[in-house]
C-alpha positions as CSV (number, residue, x, y, z in Angstrom):
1,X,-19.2,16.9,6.7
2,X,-16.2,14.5,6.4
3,X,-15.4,13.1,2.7
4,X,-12.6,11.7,1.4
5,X,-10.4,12.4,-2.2
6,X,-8.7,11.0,-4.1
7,X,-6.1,12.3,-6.9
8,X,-3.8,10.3,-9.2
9,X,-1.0,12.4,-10.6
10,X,2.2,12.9,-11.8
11,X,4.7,12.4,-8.6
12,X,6.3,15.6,-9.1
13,X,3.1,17.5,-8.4
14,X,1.6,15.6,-5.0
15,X,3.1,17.9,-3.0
16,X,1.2,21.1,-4.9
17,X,-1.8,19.5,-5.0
18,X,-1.6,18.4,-0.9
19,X,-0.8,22.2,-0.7
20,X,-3.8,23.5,-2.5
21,X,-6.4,21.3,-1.0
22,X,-5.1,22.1,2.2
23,X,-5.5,25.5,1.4
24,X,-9.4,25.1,0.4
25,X,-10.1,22.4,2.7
26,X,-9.2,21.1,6.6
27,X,-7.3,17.4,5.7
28,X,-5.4,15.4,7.3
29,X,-1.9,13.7,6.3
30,X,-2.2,12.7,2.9
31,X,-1.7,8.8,2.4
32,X,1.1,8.6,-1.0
33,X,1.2,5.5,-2.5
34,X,2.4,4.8,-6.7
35,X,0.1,3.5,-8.9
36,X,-0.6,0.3,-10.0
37,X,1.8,0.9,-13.4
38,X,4.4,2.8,-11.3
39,X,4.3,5.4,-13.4
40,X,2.3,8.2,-11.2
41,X,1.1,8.1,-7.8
42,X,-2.1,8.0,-5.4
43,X,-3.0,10.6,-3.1
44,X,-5.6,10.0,-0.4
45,X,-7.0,12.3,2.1
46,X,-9.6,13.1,4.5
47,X,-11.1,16.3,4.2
48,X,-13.9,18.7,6.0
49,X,-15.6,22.1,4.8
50,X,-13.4,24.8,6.2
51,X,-15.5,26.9,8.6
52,X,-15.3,30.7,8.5
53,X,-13.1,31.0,11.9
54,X,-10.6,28.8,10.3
55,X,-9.1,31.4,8.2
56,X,-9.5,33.9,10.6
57,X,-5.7,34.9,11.7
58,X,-4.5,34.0,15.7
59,X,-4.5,36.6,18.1
């Protein structure tokens, strides 16, 4: 299943945030872009359920 988020926050903390759901999710590039104000920004990405072989380590 392939869904799609979206996050408006403080600038300073898109990169923590791409982090995290990276780390709980399979996404793809997040798309930055400010908000409408200038004051924060929009993060979009494309995400998928993690399956259990993706956290398994490569040997």
């Amino acid at each position: 299943m392939t869904f799609d988020i979206r996050i408006i926050c403080d600038h300073h903390d898109a990169d923590t945030i791409t982090r995290t759901l990276a780390a709980a999710f399979r996404t793809g590039v997040a798309r930055t872009y400010p908000t409408r104000d200038g004051m924060r920004t929009r993060l979009y990405l494309t995400a998928t359920l993690k399956q259990p072989e993706d956290d398994q380590p490569n040997t």
